[in-house]
PADO-691901 format. One record per residue (C-alpha): x, y, z. Coordinates in steps of 0.5 Angstrom, whole numbers, padded with zeros to 4 digits, always signed. Each point is the difference from the previous one (the first is absolute). Layout:
residues N
XYZ ...
//
This chain:
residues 202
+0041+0080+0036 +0001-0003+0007 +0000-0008-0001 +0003-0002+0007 -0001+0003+0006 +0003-0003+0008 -0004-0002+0006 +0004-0002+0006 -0005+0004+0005 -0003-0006+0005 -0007+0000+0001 -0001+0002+0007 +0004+0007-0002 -0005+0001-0005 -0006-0001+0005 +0003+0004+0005 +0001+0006-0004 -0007+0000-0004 -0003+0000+0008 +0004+0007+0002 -0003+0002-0006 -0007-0003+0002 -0001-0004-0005 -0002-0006+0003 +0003-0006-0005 -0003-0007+0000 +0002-0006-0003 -0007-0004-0004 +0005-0005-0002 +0004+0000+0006 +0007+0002+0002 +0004-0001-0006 +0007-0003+0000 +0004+0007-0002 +0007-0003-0002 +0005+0005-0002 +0001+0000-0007 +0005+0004-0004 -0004+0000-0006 -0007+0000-0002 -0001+0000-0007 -0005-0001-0005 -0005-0004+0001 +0002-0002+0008 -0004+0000+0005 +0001+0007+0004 -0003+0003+0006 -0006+0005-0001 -0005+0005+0005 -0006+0001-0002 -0007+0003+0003 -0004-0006+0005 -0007-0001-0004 -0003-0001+0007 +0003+0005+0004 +0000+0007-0001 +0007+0004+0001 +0003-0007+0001 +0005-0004-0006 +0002-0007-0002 +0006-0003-0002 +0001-0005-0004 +0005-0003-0005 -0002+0001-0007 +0003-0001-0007 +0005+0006-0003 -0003+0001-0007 -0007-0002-0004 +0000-0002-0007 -0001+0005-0005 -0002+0001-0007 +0004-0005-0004 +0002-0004+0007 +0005+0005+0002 +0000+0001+0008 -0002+0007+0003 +0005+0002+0005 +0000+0006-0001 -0006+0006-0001 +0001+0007-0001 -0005+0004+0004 +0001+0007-0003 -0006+0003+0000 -0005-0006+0002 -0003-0001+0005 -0001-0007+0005 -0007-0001+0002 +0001-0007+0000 +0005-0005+0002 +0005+0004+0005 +0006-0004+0004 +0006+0003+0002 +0006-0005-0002 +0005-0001+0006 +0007+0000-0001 +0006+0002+0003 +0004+0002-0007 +0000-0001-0008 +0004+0000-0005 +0001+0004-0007 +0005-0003-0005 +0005+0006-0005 +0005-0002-0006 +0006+0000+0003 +0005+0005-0004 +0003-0002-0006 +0007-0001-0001 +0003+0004-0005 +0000-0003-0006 -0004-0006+0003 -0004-0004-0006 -0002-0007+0000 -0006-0002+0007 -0001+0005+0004 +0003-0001+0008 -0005-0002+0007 -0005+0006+0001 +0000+0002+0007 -0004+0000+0005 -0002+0005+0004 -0004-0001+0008 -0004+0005+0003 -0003+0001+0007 -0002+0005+0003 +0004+0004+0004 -0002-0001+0008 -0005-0005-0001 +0002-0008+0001 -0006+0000-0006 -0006+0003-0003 -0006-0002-0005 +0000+0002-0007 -0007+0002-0003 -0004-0006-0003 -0006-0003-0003 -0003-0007+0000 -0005-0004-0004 -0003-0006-0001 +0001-0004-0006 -0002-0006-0004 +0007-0002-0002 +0004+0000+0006 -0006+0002+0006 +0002+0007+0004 +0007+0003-0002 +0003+0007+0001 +0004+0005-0003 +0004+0007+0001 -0002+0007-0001 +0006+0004-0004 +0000+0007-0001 +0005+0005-0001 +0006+0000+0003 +0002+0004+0006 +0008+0003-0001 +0003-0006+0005 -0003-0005-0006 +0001+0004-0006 +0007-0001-0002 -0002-0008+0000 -0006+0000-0004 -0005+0004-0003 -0007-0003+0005 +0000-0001+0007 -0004-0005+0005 -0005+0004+0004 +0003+0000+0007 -0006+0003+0005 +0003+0003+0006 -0003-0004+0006 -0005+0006+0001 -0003-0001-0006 -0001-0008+0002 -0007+0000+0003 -0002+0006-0005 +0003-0004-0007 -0005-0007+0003 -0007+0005+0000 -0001+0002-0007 -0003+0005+0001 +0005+0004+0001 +0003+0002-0007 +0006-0004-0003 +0003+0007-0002 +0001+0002+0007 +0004-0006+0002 +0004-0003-0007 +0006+0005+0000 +0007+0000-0001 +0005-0001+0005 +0002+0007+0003 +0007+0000+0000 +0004-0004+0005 -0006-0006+0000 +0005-0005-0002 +0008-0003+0002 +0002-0002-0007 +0006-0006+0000 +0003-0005-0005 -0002-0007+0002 +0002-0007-0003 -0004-0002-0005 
//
C-alpha cells in the first residue's frame, strides 16, 4: 500500500493548470507555503483540492493531514474503493510522484535479517504532477484529515504490488470533485504507459 508519496510542484503551477481546466482555485486559508518535499509520510501534513462550499465549479486547496485514526487507532492512509461509491468527502491529493517498496531478492542461500527493501518512485509520464483520488473527513481526534483511494493495479504497477493509488486523469479533475458523477466512472486502473517507473534512494 502507498505510505509515502512526492510533491515538489509550486503553488503557482498548481493554480495555473486547474484554471486551463476552468476550475477556479481558491485558497480560504490563504496562499499556503508549499515547500518541496521529498517525502510525505503518514500522518504529515500534504496538500488537497477539494469542492468550494460556497461556489459552485470552483475548488479549495488546503493542507490537511495523511491519514485519520481508525479503529483501534491505526491510521487510515489508505481506502479501498472497489465497488463504493463517494457522495461525501471527495478531494483530489496533489502529488508529482509516490513510492511503493518490494523485497529485494535473496541471495542464494541467504538465511538470518532480510536485506534493505527497495523503493520504487512512480510519476507520470508527461506530466510535472498529478492528483490522486481521495477523501476528507473531519474527526474528533485529529480534526479534518485525508486519505488515498487504492484500486486494482494497473499493468505499469502490478509487478510491484497488488493495490494501486487511484490516479485520476486531468480530464476527470472537475468530474471527480461533482458527486454526482459516479466513482466507478473515474477510479480505474492505470492504462499502461501512465507511469515512469525508477529505483530511488531510500
Amino acid at each position: 500500500m502507498c505510505n509515502e508519496h512526492r510533491r515538489a510542484v509550486a503553488l503557482g503551477e498548481i493554480a495555473t493548470d486547474f484554471s486551463q481546466l476552468r476550475i477556479p482555485l481558491r485558497f480560504p486559508e490563504g496562499a499556503p507555503n508549499l515547500q518541496a518535499l521529498e517525502s510525505i509520510r503518514i500522518t504529515d501534513p500534504t496538500a488537497i483540492v477539494r469542492a468550494a462550499a460556497d461556489e459552485p465549479g470552483a475548488a479549495e486547496l488546503v493542507q490537511r493531514r495523511w491519514s485519520w485514526p481508525g479503529p483501534g487507532g491505526k491510521p487510515v492512509f489508505n481506502y479501498r474503493s472497489d465497488g463504493r461509491e463517494f457522495t461525501t468527502g471527495r478531494c483530489l491529493i496533489v502529488a508529482d510522484g509516490f513510492y511503493e517498496y518490494t523485497d529485494p531478492p535473496a541471495p542464494d542461500g541467504a538465511r538470518g535479517k532480510r536485506a534493505k527493501k527497495d523503493r520504487w518512485l512512480f510519476t507520470v509520464r508527461g506530466e510535472n504532477w498529478f492528483c490522486i483520488a481521495g477523501l476528507w473527513r473531519s474527526t474528533r481526534e485529529v480534526g479534518e484529515a485525508c486519505t488515498m483511494l487504492t484500486g486494482e493495479p494497473g499493468p505499469d504497477v502490478a509487478p510491484y504490488h497488488d493495490r494501486q493509488v487511484m490516479v485520476v486523469p486531468r480530464s476527470d479533475w472537475a468530474r471527480w470533485l461533482d458527486p454526482a458523477v459516479p466513482a466507478r466512472e473515474i477510479l480505474k486502473p492505470s492504462p499502461a504507459g501512465t507511469f515512469d517507473v525508477r529505483l530511488a534512494p531510500c
